[in-house]
PASEBA-1860 file (N, C-alpha, C; in nm, 3 decimals):
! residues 164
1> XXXXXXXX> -0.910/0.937/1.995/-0.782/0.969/2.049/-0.714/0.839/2.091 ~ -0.588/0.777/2.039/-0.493/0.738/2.105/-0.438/0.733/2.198 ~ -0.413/0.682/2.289/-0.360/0.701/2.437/-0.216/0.584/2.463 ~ -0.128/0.596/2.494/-0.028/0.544/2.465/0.032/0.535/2.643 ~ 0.078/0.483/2.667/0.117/0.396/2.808/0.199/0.517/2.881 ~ 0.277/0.596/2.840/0.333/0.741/2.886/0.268/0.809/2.889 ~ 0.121/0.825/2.873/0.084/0.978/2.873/0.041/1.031/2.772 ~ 0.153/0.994/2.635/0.143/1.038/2.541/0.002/1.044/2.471
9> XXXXXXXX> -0.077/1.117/2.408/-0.191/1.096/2.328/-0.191/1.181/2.189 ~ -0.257/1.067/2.114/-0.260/1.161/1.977/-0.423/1.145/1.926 ~ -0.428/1.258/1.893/-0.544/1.327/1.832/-0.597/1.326/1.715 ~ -0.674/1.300/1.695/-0.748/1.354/1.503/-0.725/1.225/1.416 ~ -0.800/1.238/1.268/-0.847/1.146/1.186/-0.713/1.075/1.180 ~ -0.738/0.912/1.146/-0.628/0.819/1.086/-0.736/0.816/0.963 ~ -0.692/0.782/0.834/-0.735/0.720/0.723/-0.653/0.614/0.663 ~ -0.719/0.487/0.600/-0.603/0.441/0.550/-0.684/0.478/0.389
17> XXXXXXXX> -0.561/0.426/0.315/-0.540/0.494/0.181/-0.550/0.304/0.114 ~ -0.551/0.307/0.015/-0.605/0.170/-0.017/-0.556/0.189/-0.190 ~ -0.434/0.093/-0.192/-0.376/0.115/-0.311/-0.405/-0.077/-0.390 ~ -0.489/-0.073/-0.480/-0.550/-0.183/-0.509/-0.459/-0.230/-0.639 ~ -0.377/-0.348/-0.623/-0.323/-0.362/-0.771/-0.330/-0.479/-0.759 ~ -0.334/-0.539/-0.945/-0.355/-0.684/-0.985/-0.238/-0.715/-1.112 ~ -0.212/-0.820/-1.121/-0.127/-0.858/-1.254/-0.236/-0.886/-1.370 ~ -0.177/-0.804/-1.487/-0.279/-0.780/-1.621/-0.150/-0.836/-1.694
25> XXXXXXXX> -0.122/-0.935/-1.786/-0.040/-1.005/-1.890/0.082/-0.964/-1.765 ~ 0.156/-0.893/-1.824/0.325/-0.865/-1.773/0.339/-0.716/-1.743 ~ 0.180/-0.694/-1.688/0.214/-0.539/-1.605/0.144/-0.566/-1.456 ~ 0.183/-0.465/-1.386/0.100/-0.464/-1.240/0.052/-0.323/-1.259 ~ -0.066/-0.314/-1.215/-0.212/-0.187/-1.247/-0.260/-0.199/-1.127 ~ -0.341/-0.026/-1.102/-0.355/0.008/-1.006/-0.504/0.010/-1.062 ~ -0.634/-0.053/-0.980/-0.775/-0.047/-1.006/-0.819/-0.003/-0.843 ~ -0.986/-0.012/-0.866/-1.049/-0.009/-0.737/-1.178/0.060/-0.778
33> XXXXXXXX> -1.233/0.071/-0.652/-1.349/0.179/-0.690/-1.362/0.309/-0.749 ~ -1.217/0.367/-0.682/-1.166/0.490/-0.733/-1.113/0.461/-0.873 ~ -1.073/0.388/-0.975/-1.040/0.377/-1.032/-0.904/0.346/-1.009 ~ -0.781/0.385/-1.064/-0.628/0.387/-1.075/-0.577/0.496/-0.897 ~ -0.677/0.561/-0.821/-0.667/0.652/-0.797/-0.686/0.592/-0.607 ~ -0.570/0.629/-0.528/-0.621/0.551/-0.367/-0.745/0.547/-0.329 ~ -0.806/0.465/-0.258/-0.885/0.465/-0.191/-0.883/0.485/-0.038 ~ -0.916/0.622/0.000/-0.931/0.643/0.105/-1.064/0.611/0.220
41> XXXXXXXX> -1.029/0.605/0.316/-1.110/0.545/0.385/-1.084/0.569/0.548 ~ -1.184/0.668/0.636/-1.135/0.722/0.717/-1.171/0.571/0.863 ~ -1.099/0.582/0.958/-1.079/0.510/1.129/-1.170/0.507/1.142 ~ -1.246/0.446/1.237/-1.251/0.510/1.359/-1.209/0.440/1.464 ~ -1.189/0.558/1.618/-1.083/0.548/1.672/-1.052/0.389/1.791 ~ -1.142/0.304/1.750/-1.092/0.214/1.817/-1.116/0.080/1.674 ~ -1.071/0.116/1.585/-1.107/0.004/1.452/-0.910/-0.042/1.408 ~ -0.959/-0.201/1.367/-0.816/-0.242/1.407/-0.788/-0.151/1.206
49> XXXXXXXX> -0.668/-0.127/1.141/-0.666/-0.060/1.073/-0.658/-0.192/0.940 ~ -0.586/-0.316/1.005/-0.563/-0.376/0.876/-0.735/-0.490/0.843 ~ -0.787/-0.504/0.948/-0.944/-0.560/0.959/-0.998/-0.442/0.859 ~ -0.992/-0.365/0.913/-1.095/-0.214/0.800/-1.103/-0.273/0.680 ~ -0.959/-0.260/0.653/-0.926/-0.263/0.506/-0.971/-0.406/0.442 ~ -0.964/-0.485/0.514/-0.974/-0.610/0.452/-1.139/-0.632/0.408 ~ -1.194/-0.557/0.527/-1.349/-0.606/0.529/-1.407/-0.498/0.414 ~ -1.343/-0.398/0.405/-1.392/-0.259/0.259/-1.397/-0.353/0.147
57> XXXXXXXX> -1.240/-0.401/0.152/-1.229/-0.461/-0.017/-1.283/-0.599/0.027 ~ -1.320/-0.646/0.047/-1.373/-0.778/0.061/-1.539/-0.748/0.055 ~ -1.604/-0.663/0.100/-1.765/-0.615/0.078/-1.787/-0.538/-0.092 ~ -1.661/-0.464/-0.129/-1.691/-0.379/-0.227/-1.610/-0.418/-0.363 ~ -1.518/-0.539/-0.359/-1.446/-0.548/-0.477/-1.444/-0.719/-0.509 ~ -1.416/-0.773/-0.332/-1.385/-0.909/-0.366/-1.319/-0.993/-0.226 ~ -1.279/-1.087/-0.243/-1.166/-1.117/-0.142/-1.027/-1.064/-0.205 ~ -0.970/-1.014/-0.118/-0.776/-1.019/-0.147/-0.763/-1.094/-0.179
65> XXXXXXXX> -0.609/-1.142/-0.194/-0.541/-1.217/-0.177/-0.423/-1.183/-0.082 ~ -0.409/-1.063/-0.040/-0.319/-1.008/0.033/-0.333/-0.836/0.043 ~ -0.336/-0.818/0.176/-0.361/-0.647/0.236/-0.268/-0.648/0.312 ~ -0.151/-0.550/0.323/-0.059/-0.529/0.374/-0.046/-0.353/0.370 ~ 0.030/-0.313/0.512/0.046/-0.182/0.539/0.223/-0.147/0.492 ~ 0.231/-0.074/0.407/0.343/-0.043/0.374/0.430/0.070/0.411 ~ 0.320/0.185/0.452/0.409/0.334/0.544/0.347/0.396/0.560 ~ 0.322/0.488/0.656/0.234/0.596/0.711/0.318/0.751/0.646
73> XXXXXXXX> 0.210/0.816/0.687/0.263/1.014/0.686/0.153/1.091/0.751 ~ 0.208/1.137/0.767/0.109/1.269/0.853/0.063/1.373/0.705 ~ -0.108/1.388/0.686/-0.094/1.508/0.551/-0.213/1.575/0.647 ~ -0.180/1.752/0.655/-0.297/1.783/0.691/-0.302/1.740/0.829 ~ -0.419/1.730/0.836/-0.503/1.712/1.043/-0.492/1.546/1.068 ~ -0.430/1.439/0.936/-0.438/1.322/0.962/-0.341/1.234/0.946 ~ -0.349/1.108/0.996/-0.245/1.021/0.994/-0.282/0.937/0.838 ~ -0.178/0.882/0.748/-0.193/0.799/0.669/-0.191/0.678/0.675
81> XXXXXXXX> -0.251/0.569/0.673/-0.166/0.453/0.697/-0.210/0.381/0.539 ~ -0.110/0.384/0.435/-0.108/0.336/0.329/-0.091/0.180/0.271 ~ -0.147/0.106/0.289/-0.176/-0.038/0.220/-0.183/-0.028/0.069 ~ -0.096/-0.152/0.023/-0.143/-0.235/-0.094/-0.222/-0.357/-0.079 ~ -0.336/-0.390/-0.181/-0.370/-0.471/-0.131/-0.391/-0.578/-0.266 ~ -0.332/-0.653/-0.287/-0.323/-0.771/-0.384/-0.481/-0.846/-0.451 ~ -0.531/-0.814/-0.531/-0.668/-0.878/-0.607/-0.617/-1.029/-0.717 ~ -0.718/-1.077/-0.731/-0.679/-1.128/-0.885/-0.757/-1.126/-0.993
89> XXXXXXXX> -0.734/-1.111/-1.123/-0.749/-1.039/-1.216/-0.932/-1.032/-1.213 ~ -0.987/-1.181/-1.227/-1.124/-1.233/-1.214/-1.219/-1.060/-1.103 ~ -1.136/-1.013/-1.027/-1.230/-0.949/-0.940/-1.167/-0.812/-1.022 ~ -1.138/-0.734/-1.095/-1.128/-0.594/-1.124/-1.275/-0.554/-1.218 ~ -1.318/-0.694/-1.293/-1.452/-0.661/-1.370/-1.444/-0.525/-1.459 ~ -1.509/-0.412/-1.410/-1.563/-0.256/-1.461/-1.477/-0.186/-1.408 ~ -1.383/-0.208/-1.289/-1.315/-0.104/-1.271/-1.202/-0.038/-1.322 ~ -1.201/0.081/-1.334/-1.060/0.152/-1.454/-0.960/0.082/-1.360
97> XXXXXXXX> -0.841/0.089/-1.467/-0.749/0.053/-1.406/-0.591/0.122/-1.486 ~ -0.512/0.127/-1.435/-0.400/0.172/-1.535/-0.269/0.117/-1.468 ~ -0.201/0.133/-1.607/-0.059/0.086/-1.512/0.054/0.161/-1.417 ~ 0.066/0.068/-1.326/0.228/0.149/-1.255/0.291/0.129/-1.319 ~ 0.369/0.355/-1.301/0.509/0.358/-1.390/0.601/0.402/-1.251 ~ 0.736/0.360/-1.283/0.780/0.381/-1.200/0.800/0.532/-1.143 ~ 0.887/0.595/-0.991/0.895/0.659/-0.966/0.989/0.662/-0.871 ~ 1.073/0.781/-0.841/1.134/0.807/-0.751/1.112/0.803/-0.593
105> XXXXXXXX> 1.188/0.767/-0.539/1.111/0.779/-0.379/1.066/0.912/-0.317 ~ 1.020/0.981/-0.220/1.025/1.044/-0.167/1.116/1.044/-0.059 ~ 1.210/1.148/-0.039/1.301/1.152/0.001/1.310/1.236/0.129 ~ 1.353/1.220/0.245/1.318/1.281/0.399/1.445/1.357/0.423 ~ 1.486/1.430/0.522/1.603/1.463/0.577/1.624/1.395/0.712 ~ 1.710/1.377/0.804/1.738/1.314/0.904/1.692/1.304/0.980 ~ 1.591/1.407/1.025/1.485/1.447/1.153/1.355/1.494/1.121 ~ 1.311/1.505/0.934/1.189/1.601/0.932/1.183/1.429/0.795
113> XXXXXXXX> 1.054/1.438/0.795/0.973/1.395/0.679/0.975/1.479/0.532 ~ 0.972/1.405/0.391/0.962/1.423/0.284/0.845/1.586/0.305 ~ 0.860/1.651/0.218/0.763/1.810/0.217/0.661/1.807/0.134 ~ 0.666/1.681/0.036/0.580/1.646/-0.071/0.584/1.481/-0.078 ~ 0.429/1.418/-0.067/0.457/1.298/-0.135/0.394/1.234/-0.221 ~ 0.377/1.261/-0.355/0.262/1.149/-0.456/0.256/1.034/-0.435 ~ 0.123/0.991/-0.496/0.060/0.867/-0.461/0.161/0.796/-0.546 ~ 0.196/0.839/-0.658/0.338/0.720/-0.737/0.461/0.677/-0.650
121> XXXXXXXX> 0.487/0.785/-0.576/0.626/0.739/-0.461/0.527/0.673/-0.315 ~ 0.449/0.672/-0.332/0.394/0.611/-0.213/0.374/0.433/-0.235 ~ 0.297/0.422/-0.415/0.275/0.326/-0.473/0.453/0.230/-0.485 ~ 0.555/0.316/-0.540/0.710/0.241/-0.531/0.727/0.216/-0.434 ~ 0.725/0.283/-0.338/0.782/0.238/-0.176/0.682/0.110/-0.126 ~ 0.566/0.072/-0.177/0.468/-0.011/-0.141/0.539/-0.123/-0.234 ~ 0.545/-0.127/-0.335/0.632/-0.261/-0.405/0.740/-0.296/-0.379 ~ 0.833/-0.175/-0.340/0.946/-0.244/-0.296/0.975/-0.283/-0.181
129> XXXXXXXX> 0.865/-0.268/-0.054/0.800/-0.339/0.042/0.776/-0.486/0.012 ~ 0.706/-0.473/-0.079/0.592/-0.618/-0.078/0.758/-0.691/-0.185 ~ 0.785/-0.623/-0.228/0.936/-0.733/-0.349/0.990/-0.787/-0.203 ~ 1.084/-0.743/-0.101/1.123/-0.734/0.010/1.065/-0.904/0.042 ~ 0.925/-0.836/0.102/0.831/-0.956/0.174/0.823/-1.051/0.110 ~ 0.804/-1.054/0.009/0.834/-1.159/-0.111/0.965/-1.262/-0.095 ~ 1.054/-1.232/-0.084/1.154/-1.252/-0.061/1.212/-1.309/0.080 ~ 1.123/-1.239/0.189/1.144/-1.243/0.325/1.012/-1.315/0.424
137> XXXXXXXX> 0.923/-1.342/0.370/0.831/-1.350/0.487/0.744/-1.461/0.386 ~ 0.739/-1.586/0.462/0.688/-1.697/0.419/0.539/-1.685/0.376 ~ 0.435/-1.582/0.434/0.310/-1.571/0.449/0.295/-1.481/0.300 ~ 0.330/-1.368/0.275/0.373/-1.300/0.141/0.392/-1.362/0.025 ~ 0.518/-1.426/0.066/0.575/-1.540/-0.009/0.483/-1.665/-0.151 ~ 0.392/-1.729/-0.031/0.296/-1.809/-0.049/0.169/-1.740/-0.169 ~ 0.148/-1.662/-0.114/0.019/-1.566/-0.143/0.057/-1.494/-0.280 ~ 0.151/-1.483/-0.332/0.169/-1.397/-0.437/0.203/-1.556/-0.540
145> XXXXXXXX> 0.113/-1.487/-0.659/0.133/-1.641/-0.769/0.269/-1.602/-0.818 ~ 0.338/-1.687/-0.917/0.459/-1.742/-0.924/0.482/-1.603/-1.036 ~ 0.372/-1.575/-1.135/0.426/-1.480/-1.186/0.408/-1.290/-1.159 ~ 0.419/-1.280/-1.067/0.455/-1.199/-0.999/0.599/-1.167/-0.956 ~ 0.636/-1.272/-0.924/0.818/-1.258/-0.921/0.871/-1.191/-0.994 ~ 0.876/-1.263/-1.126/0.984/-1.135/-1.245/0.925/-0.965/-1.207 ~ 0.870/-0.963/-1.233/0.798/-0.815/-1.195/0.845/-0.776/-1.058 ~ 0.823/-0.824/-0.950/0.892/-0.796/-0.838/1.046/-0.740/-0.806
153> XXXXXXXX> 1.065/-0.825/-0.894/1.196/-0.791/-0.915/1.284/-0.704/-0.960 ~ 1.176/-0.641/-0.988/1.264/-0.481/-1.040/1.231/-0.382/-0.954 ~ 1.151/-0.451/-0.843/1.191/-0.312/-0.732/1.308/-0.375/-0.612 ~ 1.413/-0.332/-0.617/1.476/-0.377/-0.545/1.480/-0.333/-0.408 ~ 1.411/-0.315/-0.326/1.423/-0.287/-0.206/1.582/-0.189/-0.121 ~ 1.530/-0.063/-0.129/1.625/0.011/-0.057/1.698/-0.014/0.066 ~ 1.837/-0.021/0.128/1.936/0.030/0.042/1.973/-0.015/-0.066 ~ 1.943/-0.118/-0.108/2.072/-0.235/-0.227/2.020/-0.127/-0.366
161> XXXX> 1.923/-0.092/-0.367/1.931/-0.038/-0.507/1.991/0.021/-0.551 ~ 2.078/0.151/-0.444/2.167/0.259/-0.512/2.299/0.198/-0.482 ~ 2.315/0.084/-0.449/2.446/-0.002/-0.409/2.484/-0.036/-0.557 ~ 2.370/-0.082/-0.677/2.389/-0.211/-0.760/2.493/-0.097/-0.853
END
């Protein structure tokens, strides 16, 4: 349980979800243990969430090169907290892997959350995060090799996309 400085407390499983992608020639692919498919991976309740993740894929795949949290949801009795986490090619070895195609976002109303969300709109909203950071945050920046950019670049980070 969570306990929050008001009073407030929240209850029940966090998992984070563990979306593993690498650059293959001039695509970005989703691998891991699971294959193409998240890797989930449940809290516990006093574990820092982005340490978890780092120390999973770092015992079971490799070192990163970058683990970053891109958006949460509530599914069910639990909290999501959804990461991409950046490999390079040398560490995918045996694991399936396939490519990201694009996808639509999942879309909310003003006061309630999306009613449905696939792992493909979870996976877009995570790139056009990390394109963003890319762009914005020196530490990101650094960490992503040079050809990664063009590719980045076609997620344009919401709002500007439905602007262009």
């Amino acid at each position: 349980m969570a306990r929050f400085p008001d009073g407030f407390d929240v209850e029940g499983p966090v998992r984070a979800e563990i979306f593993v992608v690498w650059l293959n020639g001039d695509d970005l692919e989703l691998t891991g243990p699971c294959g193409a498919a998240p890797w989930l991976v449940e809290l516990g309740a006093t574990d820092h969430p982005v340490e978890v993740v780092d120390r999973i894929v770092r015992e079971n795949v490799g070192e990163p090169r970058l683990v970053h949290s891109t958006s949460w949801r509530h599914d069910g009795d639990a909290v999501i907290l959804s990461f991409v986490v950046v490999i390079d090619r040398g560490l995918v070895g045996q694991m399936e892997s396939a490519p990201i195609r694009r996808a639509d976002l999942a879309r909310s109303a003003a006061t309630t959350a999306p009613t449905e969300i696939a792992n493909e709109q979870v996976v877009e909203h995570g790139l056009r995060h990390l394109a963003w950071l890319a762009q914005d945050d020196p530490v990101v920046a650094s960490e992503l090799p040079a050809a990664w950019r063009p590719l980045l670049a076609a997620y344009v980070p919401e709002p500007f996309r439905n602007l262009g």
